[in-house]
Residue, then its C-alpha position, 0 to 999 in steps of 0.5 A: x367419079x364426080x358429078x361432073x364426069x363426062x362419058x362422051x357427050x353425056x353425064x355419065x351419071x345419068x347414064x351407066x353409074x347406079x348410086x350405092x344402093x344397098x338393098x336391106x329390110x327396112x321394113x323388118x328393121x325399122x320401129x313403126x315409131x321410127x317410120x313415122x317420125x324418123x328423118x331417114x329419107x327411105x323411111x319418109x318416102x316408104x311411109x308416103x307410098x305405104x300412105x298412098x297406097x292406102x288411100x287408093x284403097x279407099x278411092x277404088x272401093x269408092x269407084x267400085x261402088x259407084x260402078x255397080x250402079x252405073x252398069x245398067x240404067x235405073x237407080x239400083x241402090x245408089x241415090x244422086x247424093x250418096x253417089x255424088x257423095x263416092x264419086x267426091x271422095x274417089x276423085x279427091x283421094x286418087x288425085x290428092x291421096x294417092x297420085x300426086x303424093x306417090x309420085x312425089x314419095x317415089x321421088x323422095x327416095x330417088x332425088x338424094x341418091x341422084x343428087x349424091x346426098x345423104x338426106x333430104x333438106x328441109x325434112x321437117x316440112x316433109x313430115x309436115x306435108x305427110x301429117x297435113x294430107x292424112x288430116x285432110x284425108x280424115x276430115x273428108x272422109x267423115x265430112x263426106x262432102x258432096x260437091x264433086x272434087x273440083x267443088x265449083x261454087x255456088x253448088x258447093x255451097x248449098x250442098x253437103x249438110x252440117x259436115x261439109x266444112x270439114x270439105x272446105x277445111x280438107x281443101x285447105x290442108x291439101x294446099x298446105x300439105x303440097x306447099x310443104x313438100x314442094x319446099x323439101x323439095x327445092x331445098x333438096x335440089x338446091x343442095x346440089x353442087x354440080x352445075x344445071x347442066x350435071x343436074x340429074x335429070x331427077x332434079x330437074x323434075x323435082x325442081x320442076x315439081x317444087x316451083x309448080x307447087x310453091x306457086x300453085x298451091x296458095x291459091x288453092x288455099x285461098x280458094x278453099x279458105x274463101x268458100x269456107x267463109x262464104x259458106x260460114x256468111x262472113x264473105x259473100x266473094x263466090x255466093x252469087x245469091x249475095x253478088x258474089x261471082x261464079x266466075x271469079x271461082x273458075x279463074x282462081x281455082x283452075x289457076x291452081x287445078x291445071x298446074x295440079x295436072x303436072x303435079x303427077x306427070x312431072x315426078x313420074x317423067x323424072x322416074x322414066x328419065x331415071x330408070x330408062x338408061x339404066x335397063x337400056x344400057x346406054x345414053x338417052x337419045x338427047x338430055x338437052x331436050x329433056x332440059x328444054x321440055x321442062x322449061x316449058x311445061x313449067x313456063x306453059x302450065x300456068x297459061x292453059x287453065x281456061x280451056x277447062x272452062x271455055x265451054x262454060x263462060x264467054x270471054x273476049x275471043x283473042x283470050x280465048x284464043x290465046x288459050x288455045x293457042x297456049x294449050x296446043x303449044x304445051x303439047x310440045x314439051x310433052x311430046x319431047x319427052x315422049x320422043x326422048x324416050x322412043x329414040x332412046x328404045x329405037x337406037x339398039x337392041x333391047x336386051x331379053x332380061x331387060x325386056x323380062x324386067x317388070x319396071x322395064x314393062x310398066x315403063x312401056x305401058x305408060x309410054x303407051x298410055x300417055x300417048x293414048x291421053x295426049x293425042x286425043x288430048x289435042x282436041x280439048x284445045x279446041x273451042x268449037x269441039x271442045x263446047x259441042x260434046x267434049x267438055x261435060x262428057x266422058x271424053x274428059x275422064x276418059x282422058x285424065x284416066x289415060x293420063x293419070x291411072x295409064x301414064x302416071x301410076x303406071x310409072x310410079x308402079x315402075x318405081x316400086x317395082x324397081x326400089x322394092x328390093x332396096x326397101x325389103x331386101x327380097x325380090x317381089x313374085x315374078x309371075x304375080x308381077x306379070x299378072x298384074x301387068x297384064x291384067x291393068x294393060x288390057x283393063x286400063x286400055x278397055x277403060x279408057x276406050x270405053x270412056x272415049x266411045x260414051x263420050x263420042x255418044x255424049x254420055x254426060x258427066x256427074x249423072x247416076x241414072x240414065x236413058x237405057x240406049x244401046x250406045x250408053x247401056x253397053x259400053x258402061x256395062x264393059x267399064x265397071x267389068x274393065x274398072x273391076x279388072x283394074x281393082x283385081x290387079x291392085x289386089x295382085x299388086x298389094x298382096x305380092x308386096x306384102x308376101x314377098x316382104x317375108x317370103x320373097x328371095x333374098x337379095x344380098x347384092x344389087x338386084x338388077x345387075x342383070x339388066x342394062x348398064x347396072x352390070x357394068x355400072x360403077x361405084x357411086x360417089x360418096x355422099x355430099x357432107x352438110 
């Protein structure tokens, strides 16, 4: 069948026929050599989510320690610095470490076998994405810059002693790191024969992808470049001490840092617009609409960025309501993909193996979980809510972890899950799975609740030490349990991999033949010659 082939009104692609994926040890046959260094796209997308996974290794244990001290009012053993210095590296590692790069590693594995290709184009700037981000990971690990992840100057020019510029220098790397893999990804998608329409709803969010970094990420490095500089003396263009402009930083920054949030999201919708069909076992509801909302996330992503600074800097009032204006209208992409995605379910029955699947689960609970950040989301568009409690409050994490740890990892979880057998020719642990599901629903949830409650309480951001009211005491109390109840379920997670990698059941055919359309799916076509 080729990649044009109709079944009704829907690619057929896209629906029932699972690419040849043969599952096989990768991991036992593969030199650690070849895993850095070779050209195979399994093998660059493995060490991507192996790379990632490591990072939020480092990120939770970050998130952990901070935790503790913010569970009871008073310094414990944490002072401001060192505590901004955990919440800094947890936030730059979860976003830049670990979220955003396995998504895309996900992706990796996914895009060439959707697009029937038998690698991915422009590997070399793959590999280079991959070393730029490790780079910038060391360098602020042993900078441990304390400028909080968004580093706004002029703060983060008068803090993080003699080492912050490797801070600066990370910043920079990360820009570079996500330049590199957005042009792997264009170039992979552009090697597509069929036309638009017959383009795997995969490649279309990678395509997606790829044209939000290619133009996001070089203000990043400018930005970073800039600060550098300021911090060095050679420019005076953020040091307000020198006439620079603490404003100028806010525009050029969240230019990229808004962007930045799709970066996640896009890939990991691309995952569920994979997978779901294949469990249910039937067309999604509309791929036309699919096509339309990333349109407009793509076109409307860079129209919202204001509104993260709206509380903070007066601007003429038809921008900022042009802003607003803007930042309501993007919740209607999101909110067809979400649509797309419950009419699909809503057309049948769900068979019971499908619903056993633990992709299949993780795929609900991050269907769950963006709708959780997303409505309440609608509030952050507002001004006048938006300066009166929302902006320098927990409301915001609480709404960025619903996105990011609910939505986000949640679906690359589905992925992993799913591409497990393929990478180690074993079935992970079932009941360890289910734990782990279980266990970050109900942590997840609690987390984001509680987050929501302290910021209706106006429990503000960045702070360490606060005052011992019943209101911020309690609820902060039930997040570091709910935090370390999340840890517990990574740890599930990673020592069911690792375990299973070597005990797990073998598997010598297409591991979800009992799910969905894959019983019945047909031969892959054979892979475009280059």
């Amino acid at each position: 069948m080729t990649a044009s082939t109709r079944s009704g009104a829907v690619q057929a692609e896209d629906v029932t026929k699972v690419p040849d994926w043969t599952p096989e040890d990768l991991l036992g046959k593969t030199t650690f050599r070849a895993l850095l260094f070779s050209d195979d796209y399994r093998l660059i997308a493995l060490k991507g989510i192996l790379a990632a996974l490591m990072m939020v290794g480092l990120a939770g244990v970050a998130a952990l320690t901070f935790r503790v001290e913010l569970a009871a009012p008073g310094i414990q053993y944490l002072s401001p610095r060192p505590y901004i210095g955990l919440v800094t590296l947890h936030g730059m590692l979860m976003v830049f470490g670990f979220v955003i790069p396995l998504a895309i590693s996900v992706g990796y594995y996914m895009l060439p076998k959707l697009l029937q290709l038998e690698r991915l184009e422009w590997s070399w700037a793959a590999h280079g994405s991959f070393w730029t981000l490790l780079l910038a990971a060391l360098l602020l690990i042993i900078g441990r810059p304390d400028f909080t992840w968004t580093f706004y100057a002029p703060m983060s020019l008068r803090v993080g002693g003699d080492l912050v510029w490797m801070g600066y220098l990370a910043i920079i790397l990360v820009g570079i790191s996500e330049f590199l893999a957005g042009l792997t990804l264009i170039r992979t998608v552009l090697a597509w024969k069929g036309t638009m329409r017959d383009l795997p709803l995969m490649g279309w969010a990678m395509g997606t992808e790829a044209i939000l970094l290619l133009v996001s990420t070089p203000m990043l490095c400018l930005v970073g470049f800039l600060v550098l500089t300021d911090w060095a003396g050679l420019t005076a263009v953020y040091d307000t001490a020198r006439g620079g402009s603490a404003v100028t930083f806010l525009w050029m920054f969240w230019f990229y840092g808004h962007p930045a949030v799709y970066l996640p999201l896009i890939p990991t919708i691309g995952v569920l617009y994979t997978l779901l069909p294949r469990f249910l076992g039937r067309p999604l509801w509309s791929k036309t609409s699919a096509h339309i909302a990333f349109i407009l996330l793509l076109v409307l992503s860079f129209g919202v960025f204001h509104h993260h600074f709206q509380a903070n800097v007066t601007v003429h009032t038809w921008v900022q309501r042009t802003f607003q204006f803007i930042t309501l209208m993007i919740m209607i992409p999101s909110t067809m993909h979400v649509f797309n995605w419950i009419a699909s379910l809503w057309q049948g029955p769900i068979p019971a193996s499908v619903r056993a699947a633990i992709p299949f689960k993780f795929m609900m609970g991050a269907i769950f979980m963006i709708i959780v950040g997303g409505v309440p989301g609608f509030l952050n568009g507002q001004i006048s809510v938006d300066t009166s409690f929302i902006h320098n409050t927990y409301w915001l994490p609480g709404h960025f972890h619903a996105m990011f740890l609910g939505f986000c990892v949640q679906a690359a979880v589905a992925g992993i899950y799913y591409l497990y057998p393929y990478f180690t020719g074993r079935r992970y642990n079932q009941t360890l799975a289910n734990i782990h599901f279980w266990l970050w629903q109900f942590a997840i949830f609690a987390q984001i609740m509680l987050m929501y409650a302290l910021g209706m309480a106006f429990f503000p951001r960045w702070v360490v030490d606060y005052l011992p009211l019943s209101e911020w005491s309690q609820p902060q109390a039930w997040l570091t349990v709910a935090g370390f109840g999340v840890g517990l379920g990574f740890l599930i997670f990673i020592v069911n991999l690792l375990v299973s990698a070597r005990s797990g059941e073998v598997v010598t055919s297409d591991p979800w033949a009992d799910s969905g359309s894959a019983a019945g799916a047909e031969p892959a076509a054979e892979p475009q010659r280059s």
